[in-house]
C-alpha positions as CSV (number, residue, x, y, z in Angstrom):
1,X,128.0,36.0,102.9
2,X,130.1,37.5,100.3
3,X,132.5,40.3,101.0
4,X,130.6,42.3,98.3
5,X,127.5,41.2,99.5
6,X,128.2,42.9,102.8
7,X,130.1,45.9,101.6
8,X,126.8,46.9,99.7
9,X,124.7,46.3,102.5
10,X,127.1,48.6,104.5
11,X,127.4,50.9,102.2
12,X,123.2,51.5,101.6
13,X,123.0,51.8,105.6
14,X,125.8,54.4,105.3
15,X,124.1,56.3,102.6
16,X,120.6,55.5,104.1
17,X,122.1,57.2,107.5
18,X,123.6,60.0,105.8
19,X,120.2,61.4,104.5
20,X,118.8,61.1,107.4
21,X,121.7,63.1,108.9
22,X,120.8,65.7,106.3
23,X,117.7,66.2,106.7
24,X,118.1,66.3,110.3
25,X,120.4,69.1,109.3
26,X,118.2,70.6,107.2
27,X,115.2,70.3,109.2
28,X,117.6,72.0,111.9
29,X,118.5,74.5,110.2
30,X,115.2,75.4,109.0
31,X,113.8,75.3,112.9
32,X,116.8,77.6,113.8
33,X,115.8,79.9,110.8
34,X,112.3,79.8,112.0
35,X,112.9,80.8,115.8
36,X,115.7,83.4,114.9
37,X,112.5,85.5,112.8
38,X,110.1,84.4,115.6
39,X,112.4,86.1,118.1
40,X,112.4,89.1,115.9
41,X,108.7,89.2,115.3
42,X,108.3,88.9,118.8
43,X,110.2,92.5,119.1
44,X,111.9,92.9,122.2
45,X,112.2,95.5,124.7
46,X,113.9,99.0,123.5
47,X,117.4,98.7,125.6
48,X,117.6,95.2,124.1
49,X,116.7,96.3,120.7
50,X,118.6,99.4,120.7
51,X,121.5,101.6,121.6
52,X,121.5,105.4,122.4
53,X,123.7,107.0,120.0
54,X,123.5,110.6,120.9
55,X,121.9,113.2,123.5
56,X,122.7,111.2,126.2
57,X,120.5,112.0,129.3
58,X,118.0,113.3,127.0
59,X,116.9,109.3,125.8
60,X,114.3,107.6,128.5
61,X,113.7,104.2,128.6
62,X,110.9,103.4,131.3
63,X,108.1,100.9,132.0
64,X,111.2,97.9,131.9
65,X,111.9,98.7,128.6
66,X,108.5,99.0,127.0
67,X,108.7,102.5,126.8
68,X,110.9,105.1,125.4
69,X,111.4,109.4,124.8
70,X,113.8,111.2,123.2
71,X,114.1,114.7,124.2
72,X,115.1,118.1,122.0
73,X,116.1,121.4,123.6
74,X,118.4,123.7,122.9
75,X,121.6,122.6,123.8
76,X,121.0,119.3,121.6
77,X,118.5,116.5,120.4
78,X,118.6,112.8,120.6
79,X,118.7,109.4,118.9
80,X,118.6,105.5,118.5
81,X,119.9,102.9,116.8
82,X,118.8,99.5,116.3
83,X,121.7,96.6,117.8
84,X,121.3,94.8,114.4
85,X,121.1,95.1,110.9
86,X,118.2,94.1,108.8
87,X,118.4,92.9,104.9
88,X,114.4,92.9,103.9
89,X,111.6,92.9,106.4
90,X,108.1,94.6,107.9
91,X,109.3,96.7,110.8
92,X,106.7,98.8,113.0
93,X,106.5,100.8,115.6
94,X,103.8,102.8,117.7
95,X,105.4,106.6,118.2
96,X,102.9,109.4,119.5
97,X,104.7,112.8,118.3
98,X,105.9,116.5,120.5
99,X,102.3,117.9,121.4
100,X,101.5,122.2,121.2
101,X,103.5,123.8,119.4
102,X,106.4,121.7,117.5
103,X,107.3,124.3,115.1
104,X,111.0,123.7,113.7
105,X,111.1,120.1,115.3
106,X,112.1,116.9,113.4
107,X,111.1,113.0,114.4
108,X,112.8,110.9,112.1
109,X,111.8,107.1,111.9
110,X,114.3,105.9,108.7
111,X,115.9,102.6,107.9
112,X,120.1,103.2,106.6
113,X,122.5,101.4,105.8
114,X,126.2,103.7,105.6
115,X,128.8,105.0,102.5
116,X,128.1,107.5,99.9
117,X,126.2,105.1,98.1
118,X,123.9,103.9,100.6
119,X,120.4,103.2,100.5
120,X,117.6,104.7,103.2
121,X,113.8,104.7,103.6
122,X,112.9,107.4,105.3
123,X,110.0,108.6,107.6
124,X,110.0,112.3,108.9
125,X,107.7,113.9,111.0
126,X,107.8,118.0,110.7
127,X,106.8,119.6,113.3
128,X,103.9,122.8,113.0
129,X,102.1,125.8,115.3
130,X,100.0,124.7,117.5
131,X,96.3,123.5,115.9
132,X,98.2,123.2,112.3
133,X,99.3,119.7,111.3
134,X,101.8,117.6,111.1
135,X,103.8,117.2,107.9
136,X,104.8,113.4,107.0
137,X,107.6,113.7,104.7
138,X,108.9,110.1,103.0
139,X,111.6,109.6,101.1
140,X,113.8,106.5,99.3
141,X,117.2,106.3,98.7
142,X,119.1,104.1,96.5
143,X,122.9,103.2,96.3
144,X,123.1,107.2,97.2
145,X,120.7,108.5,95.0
146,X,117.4,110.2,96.8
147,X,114.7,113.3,96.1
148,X,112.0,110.9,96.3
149,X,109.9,112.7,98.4
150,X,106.3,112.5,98.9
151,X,104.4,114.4,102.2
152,X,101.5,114.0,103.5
153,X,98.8,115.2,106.0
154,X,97.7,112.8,108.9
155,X,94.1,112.2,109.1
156,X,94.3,112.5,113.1
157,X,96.3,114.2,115.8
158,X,99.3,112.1,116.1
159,X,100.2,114.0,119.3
160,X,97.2,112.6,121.4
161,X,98.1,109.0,121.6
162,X,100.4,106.4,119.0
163,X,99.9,105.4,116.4
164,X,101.4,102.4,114.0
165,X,104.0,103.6,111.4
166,X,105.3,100.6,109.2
167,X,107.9,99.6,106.4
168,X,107.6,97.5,104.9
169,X,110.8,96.8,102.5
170,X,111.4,93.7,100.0
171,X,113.0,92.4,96.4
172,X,109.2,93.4,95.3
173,X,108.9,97.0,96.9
174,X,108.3,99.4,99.7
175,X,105.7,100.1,101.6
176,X,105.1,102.9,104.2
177,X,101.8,102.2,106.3
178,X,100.2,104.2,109.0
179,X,97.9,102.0,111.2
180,X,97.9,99.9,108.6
181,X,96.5,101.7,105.7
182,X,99.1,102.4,102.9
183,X,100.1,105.6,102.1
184,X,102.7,105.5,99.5
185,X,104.3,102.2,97.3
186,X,107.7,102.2,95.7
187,X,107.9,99.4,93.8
188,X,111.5,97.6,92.5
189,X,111.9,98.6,88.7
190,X,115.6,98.0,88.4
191,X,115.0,94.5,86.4
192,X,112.8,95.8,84.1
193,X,113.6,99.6,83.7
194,X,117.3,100.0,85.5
195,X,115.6,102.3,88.0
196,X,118.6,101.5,91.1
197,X,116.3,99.7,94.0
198,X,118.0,98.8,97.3
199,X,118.1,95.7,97.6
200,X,122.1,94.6,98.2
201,X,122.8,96.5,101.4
202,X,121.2,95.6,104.6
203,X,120.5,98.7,107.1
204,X,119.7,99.8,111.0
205,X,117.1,101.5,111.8
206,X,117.4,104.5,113.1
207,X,115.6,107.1,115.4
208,X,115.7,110.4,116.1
209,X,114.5,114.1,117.1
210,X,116.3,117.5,116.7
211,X,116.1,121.3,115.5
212,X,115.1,121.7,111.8
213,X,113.7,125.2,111.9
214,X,116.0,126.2,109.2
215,X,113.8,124.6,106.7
216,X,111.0,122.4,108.5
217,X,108.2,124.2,109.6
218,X,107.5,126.6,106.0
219,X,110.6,126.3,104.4
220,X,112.1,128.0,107.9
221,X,109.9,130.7,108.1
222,X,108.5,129.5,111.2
223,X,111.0,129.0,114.3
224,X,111.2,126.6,116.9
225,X,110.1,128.3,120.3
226,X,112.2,127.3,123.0
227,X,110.0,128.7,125.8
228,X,108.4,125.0,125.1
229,X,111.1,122.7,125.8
230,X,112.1,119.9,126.0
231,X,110.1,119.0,123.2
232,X,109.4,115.0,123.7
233,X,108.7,112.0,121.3
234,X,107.4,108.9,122.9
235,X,107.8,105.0,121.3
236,X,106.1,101.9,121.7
237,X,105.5,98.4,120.4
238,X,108.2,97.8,118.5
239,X,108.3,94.8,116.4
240,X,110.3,93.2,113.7
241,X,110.2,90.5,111.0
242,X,113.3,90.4,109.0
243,X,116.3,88.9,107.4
244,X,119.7,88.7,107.8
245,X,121.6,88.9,104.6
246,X,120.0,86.5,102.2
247,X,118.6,84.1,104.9
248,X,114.8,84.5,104.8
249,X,115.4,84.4,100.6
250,X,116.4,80.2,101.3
251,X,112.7,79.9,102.6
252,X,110.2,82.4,101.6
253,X,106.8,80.7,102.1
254,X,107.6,80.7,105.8
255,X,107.7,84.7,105.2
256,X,104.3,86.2,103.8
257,X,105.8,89.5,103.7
258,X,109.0,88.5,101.8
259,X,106.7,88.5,98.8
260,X,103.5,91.1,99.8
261,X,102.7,93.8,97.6
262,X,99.4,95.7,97.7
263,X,96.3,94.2,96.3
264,X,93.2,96.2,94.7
265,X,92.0,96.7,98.3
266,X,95.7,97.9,99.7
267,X,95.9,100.2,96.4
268,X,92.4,101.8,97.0
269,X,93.2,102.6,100.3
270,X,96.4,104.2,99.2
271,X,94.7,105.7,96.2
272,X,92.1,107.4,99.1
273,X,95.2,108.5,100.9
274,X,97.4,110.2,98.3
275,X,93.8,112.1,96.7
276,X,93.1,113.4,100.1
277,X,96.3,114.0,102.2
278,X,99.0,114.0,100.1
279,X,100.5,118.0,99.8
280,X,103.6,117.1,97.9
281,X,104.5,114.6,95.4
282,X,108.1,114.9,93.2
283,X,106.6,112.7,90.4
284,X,104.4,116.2,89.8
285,X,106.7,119.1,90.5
286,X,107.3,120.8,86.8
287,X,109.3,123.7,88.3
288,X,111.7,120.6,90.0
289,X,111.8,119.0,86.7
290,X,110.9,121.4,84.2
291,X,112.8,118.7,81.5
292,X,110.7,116.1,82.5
293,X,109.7,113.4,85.1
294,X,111.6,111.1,87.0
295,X,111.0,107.4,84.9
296,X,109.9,105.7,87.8
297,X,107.3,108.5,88.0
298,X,105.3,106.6,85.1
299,X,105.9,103.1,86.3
300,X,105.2,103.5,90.2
């Protein structure tokens, strides 16, 4: 044999075992990519997920981790944040909110990332007199930029038992969900119409309950009564599929909610929502914007 002869023969088995090494690699990689959102859809219990980040002693974490309560009275209030960060993904969890009377109270449920020109999508949970409802107050923040908001009334009690609030956040839009039925879409314009989306900076999420009564319950007209603390918010069930940076973007078939937006079914139940629970929406304020709307106001 030839020394040519053998150097080509060598030198297909190095390049035939070189794609094989590569896509080993990238199988690999693809597996570890796979089990790392797996992991995170799975959840995992709340002292593994988070970190207490103020009103120590007033944060619970009970059943082994499967339950948690943050606490307000009037020396302070309380918080969480998640351990990680999150770039994209559906995130959900089950809270049940203060019962009575939760007049100038606060439950916060928001995703952040930090800076003056940060982005945040925001749940808020205002607190009311007894037999009076809850307020949901949403809001969406991009590269610093908010007043966004949009409320709502809750078509139940959400102090009786809990119930499933969800974001879900990616390059297409945002959607807030409550047990699964949309409520409000914000959709990613900045392509098209240069309407700032976030979409660059990846954020925590974040928890938390505390005294609002200067503008909560009636614009502050109604005051937090302290003869009913502590007041308590209880969480359950949380569960996360996400990204890390730009990962899930290298395989997003693998990730149906990478690319999810509503369909005519999601947008009717939205559409049902918004005619007959929504109380405040900054796309119609005239007095806010007596010069005109908001552009996204027309696109969204």
């Amino acid at each position: 044999m030839s020394m040519h002869n053998s150097n080509t023969k060598y030198l297909k088995v190095v390049n035939q075992s070189n794609k094989m090494i590569k896509t080993s690699s990238c199988i690999f990689s693809f597996l570890l990519l796979i089990c790392f959102l797996v992991v995170l859809a799975l959840g995992g219990t709340f002292d593994q997920e988070f970190d207490v980040t103020w009103g120590y002693g007033r944060v619970k974490i009970l059943e082994n981790g499967q339950l948690l309560t943050l606490s307000l009275d009037r020396s302070s209030g309380s918080g969480f944040k998640s351990k990680r960060q999150y770039m994209f993904g559906k995130i959900d969890m089950k809270i049940k909110l203060v019962p009575g009377n939760s007049a100038g109270t606060a439950t916060t449920y928001y995703l952040s990332s930090v800076g003056s020109a940060h982005d945040e999508i925001d749940f808020e949970f205002l607190g009311n007199v007894s037999g009076e409802p809850y307020i949901l107050h949403t809001n969406v923040y991009a590269q610093g930029k908010g007043d966004k908001e949009q409320q709502f009334y809750l078509w139940f009690d959400p102090t009786k038992d809990f119930h499933t609030y969800s974001i879900l956040w990616n390059p297409r839009s945002i959607i807030f969900s409550v047990d699964g039925t949309p409520i409000r879409q914000y959709k990613n314009l900045e392509a098209t119409n240069g309407i700032p989306y976030p979409k660059n900076q990846p954020m925590w999420l974040y928890s938390s309950i505390w005294n609002a009564e200067e503008w909560a319950t009636r614009g502050g007209l109604v005051r937090t009564d302290w003869s009913n603390a502590p007041f308590i918010a209880s969480y359950r069930n949380f569960n996360a599929q996400t990204c890390v940076m730009s990962s899930c973007s290298k395989n997003p078939t693998a990730n149906s909610w990478l690319t999810q937006s509503l369909d005519s079914a999601g947008l009717a139940r939205m559409k049902w929502v918004q005619k007959n629970y929504m109380i405040y929406n900054y796309c119609t304020d005239t007095k806010r914007f007596p010069q005109g709307f908001p552009h996204e106001c027309s696109l969204n």
